[in-house]
FIDRENPA-22570 format. One line per 4 residues: for each residue z, y, x of N, C-alpha, C, O, CB. Coordinates in pm, whole numbers, plus 32768, in hexadecimal, padded with zeros to 4 digits. Glycine has a CB too. Example, Ala and Ser with C-alpha at 12.3 -4.5 7.8 and 13.67 -1.06 7.14 Angstrom:
830C/7DC7/8527/830C/7E3E/84CE/830C/7EB6/8528/834E/7EB4/8590/8389/7E41/846B; 82C4/7F1F/8505/82CA/7F96/8557/8313/8003/850A/8324/8072/853D/823C/7FC4/8580
// end
This chain:
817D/79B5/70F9/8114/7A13/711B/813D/7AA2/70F7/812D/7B00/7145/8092/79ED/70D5; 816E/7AAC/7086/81AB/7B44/7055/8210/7B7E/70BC/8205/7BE8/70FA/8202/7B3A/6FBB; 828E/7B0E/70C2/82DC/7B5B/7165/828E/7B6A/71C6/82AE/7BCE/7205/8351/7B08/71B6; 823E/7B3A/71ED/81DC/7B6F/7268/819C/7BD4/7265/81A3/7C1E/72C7/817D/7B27/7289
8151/7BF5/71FF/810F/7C7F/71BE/8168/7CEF/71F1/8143/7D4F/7235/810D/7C83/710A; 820E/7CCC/71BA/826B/7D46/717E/8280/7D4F/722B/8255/7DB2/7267/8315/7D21/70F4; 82C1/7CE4/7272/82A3/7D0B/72E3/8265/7D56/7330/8297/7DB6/736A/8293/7CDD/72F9; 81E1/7D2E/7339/8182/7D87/7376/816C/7E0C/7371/814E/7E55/73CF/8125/7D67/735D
817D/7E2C/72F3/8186/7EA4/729D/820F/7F0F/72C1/8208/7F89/72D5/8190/7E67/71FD; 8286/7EBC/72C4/82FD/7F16/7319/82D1/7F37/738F/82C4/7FAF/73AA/8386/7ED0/7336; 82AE/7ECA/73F8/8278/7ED1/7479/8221/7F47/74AD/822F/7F86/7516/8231/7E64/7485; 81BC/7F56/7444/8145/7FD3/743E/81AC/804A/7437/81BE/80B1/7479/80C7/7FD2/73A2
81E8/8010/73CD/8211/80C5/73CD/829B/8116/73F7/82BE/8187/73D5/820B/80F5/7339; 82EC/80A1/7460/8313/80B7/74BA/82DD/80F9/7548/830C/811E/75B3/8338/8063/74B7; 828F/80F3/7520/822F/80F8/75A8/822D/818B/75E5/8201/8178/7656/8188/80CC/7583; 823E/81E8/75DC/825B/8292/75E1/82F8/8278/7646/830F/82B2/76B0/827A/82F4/750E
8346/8224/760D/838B/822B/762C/83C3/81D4/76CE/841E/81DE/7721/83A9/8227/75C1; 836C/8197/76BB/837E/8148/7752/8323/8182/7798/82BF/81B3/7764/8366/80A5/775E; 833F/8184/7834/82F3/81E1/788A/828A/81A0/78A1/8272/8127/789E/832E/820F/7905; 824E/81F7/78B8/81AB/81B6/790A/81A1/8164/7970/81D6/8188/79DA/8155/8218/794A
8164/80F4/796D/815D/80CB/79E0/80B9/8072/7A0F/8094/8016/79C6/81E2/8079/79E4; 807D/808C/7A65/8006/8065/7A8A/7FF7/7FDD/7A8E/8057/7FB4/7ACF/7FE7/8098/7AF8; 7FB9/7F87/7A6E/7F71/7EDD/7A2C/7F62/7EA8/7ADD/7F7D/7E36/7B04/7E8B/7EEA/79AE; 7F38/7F09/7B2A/7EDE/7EAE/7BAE/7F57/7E6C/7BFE/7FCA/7E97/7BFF/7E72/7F23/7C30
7F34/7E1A/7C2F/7FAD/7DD3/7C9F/7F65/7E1A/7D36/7EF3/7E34/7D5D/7FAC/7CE8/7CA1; 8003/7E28/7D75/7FEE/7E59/7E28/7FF8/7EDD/7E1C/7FBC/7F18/7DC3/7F4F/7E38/7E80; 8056/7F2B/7E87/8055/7FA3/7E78/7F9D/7FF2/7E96/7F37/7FB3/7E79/80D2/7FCC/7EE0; 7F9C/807F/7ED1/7F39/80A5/7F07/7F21/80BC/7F86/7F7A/80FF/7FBC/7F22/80EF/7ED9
7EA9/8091/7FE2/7E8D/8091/8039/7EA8/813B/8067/7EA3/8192/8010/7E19/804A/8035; 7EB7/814D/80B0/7EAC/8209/80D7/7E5E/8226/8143/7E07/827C/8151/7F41/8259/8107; 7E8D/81C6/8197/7E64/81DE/8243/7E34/8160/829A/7E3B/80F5/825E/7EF1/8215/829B; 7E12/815D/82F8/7E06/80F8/8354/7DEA/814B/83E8/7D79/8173/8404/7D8C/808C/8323
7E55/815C/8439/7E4E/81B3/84C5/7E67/815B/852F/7EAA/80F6/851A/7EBC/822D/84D3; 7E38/8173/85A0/7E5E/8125/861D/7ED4/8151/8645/7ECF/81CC/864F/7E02/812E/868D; 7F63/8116/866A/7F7A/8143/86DD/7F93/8132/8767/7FE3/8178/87A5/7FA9/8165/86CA; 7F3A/80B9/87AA/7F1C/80A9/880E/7E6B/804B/87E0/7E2D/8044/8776/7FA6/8064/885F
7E5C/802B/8832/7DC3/8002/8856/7DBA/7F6B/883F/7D4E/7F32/884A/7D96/8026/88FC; 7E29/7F2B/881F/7E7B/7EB2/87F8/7ED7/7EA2/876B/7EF8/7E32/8744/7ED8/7EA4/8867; 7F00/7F24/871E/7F3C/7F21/86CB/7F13/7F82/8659/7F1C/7FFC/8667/7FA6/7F27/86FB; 7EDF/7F3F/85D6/7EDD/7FA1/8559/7F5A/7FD2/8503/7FAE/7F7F/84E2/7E8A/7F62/84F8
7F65/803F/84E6/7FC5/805B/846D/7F60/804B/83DE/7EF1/807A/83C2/8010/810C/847E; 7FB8/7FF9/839A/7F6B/7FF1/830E/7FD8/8032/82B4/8043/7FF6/82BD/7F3E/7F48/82D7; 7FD9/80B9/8248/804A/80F8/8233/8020/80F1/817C/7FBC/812B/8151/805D/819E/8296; 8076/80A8/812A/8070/807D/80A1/80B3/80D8/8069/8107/8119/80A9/80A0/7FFD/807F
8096/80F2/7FD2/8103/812D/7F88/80EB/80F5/7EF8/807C/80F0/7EC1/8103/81D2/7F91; 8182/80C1/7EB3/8178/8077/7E2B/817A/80BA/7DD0/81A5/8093/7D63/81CE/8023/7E0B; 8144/813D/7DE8/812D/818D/7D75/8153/8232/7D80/8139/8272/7DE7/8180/8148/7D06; 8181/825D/7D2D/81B1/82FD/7D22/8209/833B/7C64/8213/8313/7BF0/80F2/8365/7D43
8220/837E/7C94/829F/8396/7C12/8258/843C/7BFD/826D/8497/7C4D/8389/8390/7C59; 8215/8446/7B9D/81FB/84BB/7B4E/8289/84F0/7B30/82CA/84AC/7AE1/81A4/849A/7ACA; 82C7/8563/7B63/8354/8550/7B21/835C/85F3/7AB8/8329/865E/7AD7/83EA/8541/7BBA; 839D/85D8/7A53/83B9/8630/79C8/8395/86C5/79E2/839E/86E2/7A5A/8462/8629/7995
8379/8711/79A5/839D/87B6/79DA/83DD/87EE/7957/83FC/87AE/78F2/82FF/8825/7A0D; 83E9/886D/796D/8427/88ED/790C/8472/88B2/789E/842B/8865/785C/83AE/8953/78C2; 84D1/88BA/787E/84E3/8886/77F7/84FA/87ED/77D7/8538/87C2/7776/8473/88AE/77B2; 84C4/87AC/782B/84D8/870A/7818/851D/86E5/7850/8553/8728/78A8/8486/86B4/782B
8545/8644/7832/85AB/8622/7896/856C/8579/78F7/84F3/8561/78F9/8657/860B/7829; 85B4/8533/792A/8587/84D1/7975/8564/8460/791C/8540/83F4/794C/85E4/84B1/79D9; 8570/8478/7888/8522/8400/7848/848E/8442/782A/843D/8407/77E1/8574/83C2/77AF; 8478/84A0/7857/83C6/84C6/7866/839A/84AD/78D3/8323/84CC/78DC/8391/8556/7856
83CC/847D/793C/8386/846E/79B6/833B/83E0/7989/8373/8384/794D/83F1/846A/7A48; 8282/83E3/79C0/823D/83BB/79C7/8240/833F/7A69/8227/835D/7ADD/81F3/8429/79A7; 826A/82B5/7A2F/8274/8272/7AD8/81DF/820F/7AE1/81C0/81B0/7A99/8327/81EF/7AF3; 81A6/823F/7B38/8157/81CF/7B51/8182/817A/7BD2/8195/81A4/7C45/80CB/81FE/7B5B
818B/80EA/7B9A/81D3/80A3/7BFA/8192/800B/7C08/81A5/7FB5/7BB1/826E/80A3/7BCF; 8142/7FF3/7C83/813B/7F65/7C95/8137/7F44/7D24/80F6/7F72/7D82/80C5/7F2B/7C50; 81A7/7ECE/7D19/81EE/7EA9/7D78/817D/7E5B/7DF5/8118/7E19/7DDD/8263/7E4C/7D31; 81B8/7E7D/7E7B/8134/7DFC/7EDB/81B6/7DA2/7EEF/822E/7DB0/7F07/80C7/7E3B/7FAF
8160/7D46/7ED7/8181/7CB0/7F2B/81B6/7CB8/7F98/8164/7CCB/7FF2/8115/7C5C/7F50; 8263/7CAD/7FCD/825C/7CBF/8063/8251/7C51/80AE/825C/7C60/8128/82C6/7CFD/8095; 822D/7B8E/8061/8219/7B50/806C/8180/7B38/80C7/8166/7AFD/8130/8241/7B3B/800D; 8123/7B93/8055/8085/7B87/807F/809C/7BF1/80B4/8024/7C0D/80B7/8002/7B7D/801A
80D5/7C5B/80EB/809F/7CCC/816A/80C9/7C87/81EA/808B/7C96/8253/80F0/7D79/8166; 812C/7C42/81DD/816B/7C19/8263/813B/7B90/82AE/8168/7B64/8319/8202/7C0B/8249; 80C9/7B4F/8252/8065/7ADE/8269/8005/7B0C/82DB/7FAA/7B5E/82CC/800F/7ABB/81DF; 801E/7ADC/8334/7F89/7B03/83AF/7EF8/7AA4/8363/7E8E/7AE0/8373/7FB6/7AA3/8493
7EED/7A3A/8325/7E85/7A32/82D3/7E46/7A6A/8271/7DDC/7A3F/8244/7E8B/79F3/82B4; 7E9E/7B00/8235/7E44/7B38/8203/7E12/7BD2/81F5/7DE4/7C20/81A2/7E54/7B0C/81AD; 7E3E/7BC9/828A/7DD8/7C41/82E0/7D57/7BE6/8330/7D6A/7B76/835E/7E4A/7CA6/8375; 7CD5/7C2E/8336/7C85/7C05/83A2/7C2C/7CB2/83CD/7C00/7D1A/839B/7C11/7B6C/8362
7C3E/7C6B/844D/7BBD/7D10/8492/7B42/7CFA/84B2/7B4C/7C94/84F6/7BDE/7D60/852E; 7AF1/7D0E/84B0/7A2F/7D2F/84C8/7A14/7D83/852F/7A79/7DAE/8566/79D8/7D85/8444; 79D0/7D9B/854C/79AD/7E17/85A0/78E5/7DC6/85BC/78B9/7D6A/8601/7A41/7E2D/8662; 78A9/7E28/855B/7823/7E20/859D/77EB/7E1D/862C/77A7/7DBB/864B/77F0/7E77/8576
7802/7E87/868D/7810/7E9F/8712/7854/7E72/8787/782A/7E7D/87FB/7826/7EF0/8710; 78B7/7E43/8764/7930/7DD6/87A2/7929/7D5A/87C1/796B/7D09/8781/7990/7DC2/8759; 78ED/7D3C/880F/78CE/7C81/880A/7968/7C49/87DD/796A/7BFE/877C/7897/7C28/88D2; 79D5/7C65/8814/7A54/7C29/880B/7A75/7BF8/8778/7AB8/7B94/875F/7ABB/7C8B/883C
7A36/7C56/870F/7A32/7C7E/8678/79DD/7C72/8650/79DC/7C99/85DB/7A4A/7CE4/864D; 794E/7C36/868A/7923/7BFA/861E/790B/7B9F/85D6/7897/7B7F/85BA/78F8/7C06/8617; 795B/7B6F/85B3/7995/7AE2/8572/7A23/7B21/8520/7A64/7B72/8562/79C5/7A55/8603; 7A4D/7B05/84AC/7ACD/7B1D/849A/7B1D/7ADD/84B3/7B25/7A63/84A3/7AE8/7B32/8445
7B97/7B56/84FF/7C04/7B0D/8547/7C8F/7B60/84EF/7C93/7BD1/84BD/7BFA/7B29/860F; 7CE6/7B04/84F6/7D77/7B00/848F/7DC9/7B65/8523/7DB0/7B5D/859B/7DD7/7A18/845C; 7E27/7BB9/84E1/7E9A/7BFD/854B/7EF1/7B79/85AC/7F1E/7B10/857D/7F24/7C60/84D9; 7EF7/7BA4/8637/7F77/7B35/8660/8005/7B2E/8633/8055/7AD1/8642/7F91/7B3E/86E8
8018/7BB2/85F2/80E0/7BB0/85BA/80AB/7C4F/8554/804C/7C9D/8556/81A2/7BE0/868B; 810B/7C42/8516/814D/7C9A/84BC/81CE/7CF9/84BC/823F/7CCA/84C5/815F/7C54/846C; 81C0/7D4C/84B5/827C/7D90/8493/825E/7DFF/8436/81E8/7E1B/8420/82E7/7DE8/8538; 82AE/7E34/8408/82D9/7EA1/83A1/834C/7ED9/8381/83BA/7EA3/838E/82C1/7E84/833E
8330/7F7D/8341/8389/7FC4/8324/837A/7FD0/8295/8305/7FE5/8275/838A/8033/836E; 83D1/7FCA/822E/83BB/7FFC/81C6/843B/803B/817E/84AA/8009/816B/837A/7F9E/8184; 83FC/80DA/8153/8483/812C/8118/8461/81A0/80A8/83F9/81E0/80A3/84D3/817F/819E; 84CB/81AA/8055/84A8/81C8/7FC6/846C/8241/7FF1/847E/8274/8060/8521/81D2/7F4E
840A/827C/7F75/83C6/8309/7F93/83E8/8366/7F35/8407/83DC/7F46/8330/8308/7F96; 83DD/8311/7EAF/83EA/8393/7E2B/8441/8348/7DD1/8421/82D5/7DB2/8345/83CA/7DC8; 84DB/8394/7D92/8551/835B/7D94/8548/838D/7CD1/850A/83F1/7CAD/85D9/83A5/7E1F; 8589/833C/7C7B/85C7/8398/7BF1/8634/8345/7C20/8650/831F/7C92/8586/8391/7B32
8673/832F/7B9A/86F8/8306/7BAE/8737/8286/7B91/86E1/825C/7B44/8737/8352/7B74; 87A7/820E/7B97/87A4/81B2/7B7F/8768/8170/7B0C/8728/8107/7B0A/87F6/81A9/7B91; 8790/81D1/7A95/8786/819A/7A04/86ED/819B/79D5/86CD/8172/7966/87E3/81FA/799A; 868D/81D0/7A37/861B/81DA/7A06/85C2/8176/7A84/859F/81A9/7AEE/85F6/8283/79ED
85AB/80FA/7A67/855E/8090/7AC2/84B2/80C6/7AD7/8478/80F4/7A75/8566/7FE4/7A68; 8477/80BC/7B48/84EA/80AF/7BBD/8525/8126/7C0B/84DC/8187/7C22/84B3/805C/7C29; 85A0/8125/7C34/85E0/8182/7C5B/858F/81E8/7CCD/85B5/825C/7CE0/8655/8141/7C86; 852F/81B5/7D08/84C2/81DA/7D99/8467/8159/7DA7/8464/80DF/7D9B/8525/81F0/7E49
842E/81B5/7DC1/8380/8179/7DF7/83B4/815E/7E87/8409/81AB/7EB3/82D7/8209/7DF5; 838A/80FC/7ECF/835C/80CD/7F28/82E8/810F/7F9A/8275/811B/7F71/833F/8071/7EEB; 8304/8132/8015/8264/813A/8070/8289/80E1/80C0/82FE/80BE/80BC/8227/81CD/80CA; 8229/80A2/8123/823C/8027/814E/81CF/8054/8202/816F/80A1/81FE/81F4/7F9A/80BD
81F1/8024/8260/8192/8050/82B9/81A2/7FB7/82FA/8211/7F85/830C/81B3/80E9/831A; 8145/7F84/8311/8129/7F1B/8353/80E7/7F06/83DC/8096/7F5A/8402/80F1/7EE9/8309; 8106/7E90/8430/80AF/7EE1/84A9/8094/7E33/84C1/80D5/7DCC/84AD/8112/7F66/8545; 8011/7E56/84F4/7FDB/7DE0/853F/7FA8/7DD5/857E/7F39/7E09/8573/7FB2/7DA1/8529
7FCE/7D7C/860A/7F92/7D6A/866E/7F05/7D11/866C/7EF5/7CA4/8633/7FF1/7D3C/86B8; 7EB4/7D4F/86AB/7E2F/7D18/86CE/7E2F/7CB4/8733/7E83/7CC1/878C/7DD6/7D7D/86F9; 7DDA/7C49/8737/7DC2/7BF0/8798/7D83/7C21/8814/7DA7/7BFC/8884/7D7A/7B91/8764; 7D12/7C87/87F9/7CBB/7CCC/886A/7CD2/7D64/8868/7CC1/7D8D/87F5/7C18/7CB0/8855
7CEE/7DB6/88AF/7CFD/7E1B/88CD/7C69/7E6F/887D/7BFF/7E31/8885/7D17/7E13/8966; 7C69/7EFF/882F/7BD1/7F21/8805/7BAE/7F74/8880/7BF2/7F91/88E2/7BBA/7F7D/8767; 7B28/7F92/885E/7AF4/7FC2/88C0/7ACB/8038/8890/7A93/802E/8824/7A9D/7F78/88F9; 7AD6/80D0/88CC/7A9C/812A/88D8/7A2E/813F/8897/79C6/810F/88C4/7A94/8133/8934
7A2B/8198/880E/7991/81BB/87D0/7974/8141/8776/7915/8148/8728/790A/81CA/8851; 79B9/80DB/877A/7985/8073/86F2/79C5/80B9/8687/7A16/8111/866A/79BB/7FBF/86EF; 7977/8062/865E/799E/8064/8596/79D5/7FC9/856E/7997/7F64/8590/78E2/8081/8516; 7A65/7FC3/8514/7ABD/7F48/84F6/7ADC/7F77/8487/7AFD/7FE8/8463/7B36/7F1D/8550
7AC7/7EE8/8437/7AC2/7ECE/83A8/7B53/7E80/83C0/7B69/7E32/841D/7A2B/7E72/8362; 7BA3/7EA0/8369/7C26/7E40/8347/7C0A/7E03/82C1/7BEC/7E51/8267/7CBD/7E97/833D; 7C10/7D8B/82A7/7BF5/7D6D/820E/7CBB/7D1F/81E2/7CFD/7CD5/822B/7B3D/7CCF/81FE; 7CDA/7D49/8174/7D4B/7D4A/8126/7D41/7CEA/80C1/7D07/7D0F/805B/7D64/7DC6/80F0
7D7B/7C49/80C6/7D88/7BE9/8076/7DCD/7BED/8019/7E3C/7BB8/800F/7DA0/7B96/80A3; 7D75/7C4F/7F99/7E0D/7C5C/7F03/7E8E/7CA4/7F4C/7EFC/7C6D/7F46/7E63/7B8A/7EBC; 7E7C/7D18/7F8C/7EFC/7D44/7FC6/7F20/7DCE/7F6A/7F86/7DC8/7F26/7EEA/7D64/8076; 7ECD/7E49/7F66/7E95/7E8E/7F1A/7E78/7E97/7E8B/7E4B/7E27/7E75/7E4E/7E8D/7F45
7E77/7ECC/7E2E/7E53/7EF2/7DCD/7DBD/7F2F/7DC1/7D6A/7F15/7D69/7EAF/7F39/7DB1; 7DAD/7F90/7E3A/7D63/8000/7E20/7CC6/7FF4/7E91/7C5C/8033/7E89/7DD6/808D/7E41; 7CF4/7F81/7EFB/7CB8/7F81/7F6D/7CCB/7EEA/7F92/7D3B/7EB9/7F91/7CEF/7FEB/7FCE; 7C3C/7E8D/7FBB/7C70/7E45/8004/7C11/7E38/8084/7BFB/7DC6/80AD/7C90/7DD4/7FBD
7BD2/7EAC/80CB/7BC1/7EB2/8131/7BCD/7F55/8150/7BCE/7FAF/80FC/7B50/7E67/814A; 7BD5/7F62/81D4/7BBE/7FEA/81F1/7B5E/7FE6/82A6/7B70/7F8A/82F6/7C75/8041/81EC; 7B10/8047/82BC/7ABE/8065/832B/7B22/80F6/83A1/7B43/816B/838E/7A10/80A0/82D4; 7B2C/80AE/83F6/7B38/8123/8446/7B02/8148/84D9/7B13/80E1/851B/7BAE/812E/844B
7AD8/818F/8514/7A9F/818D/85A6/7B13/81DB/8616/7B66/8234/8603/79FD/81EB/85A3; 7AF5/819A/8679/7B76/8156/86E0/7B75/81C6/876D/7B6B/819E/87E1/7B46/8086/8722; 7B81/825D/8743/7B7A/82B2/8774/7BCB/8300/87B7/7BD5/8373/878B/7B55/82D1/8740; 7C19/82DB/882D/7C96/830B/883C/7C7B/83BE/8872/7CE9/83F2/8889/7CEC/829C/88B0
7C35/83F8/8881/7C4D/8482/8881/7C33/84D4/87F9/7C24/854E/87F7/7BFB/84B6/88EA; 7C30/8478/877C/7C2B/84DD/8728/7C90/848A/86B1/7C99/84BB/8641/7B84/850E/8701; 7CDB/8404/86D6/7D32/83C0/8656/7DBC/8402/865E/7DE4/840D/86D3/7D47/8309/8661; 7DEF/841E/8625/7E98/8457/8631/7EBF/83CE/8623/7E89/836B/85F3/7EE9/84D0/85AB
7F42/83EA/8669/7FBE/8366/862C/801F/83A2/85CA/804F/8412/85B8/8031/831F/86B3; 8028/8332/8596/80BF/8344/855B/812F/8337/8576/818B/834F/8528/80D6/8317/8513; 813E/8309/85FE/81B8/82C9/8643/81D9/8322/86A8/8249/8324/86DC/81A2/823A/8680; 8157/838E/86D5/81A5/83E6/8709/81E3/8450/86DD/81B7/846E/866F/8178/8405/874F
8259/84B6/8711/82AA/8522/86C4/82A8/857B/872D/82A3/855B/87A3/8342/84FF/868C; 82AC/85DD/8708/82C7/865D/8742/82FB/86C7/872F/82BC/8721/86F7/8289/8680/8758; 836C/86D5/8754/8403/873C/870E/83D8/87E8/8775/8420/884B/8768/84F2/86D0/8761
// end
């Protein structure tokens, strides 16, 4: 029982010294955009890196870091969509397929874990096309940390994409 104590006790007061890192599982929800009338972008991020200023060096950077599941994002069982207004949706229905991009965002350096955070953009195809002027609930099975549903209305003269560019 006494080595356990003394343990605990190093552990505590080590603790300054190991970086921060946030308790919740799943990165954070950010977004949910159409970009077609058939396809959502769902766009994650596993965190963010407070990084050092003036005078300090990269063992002051502050990481908050929790990882998503790319196991449970890439599950079509645990997305479902709603739509009050939508007969097609009202019942919850699971995406027909999945795909994704995911690429580092905020970088320190090898020796300090983890080297970059993760953003993750996911896209999923819908079974029914939305319709004009509804409102769609996506609900998120433990995918998230921060969110496990989000609402959006299905407005194509006022939604931007993300998929389009313009140089």
């Amino acid at each position: 029982m006494k080595k356990f104590v003394v343990i605990l006790l190093a552990l505590w007061l080590c603790r300054p010294c190991m970086p921060e890192t946030s308790a919740r599982e799943g990165g954070d929800l950010m977004d949910i955009l159409p970009v077609t009338d058939k396809i959502l972008m769902i766009h994650i991020r596993d965190g963010h890196i407070e990084t050092y200023g003036i005078g300090q060096n990269i063992s002051h950077n502050k990481v908050h870091h929790s990882p998503t599941s790319i196991e449970r994002a890439t599950a079509p069982a645990n997305y479902s969509i709603t739509s009050p207004g939508d007969d097609n949706y009202s019942s919850p229905l699971n995406p027909l397929s999945i795909g994704r991009k995911s690429k580092g965002w905020e970088y320190q350096d090898a020796w300090n874990p983890p080297p970059f955070i993760w953003q993750h953009w996911i896209y999923i195809e819908l079974p029914h096309a939305m319709q004009q002027g509804h409102t769609y609930t996506v609900h998120l099975e433990n995918i998230t940390g921060n969110r496990n549903s989000f609402t959006l209305e299905f407005d194509v003269n006022s939604i931007r994409s993300e998929t389009v560019r313009v140089n």
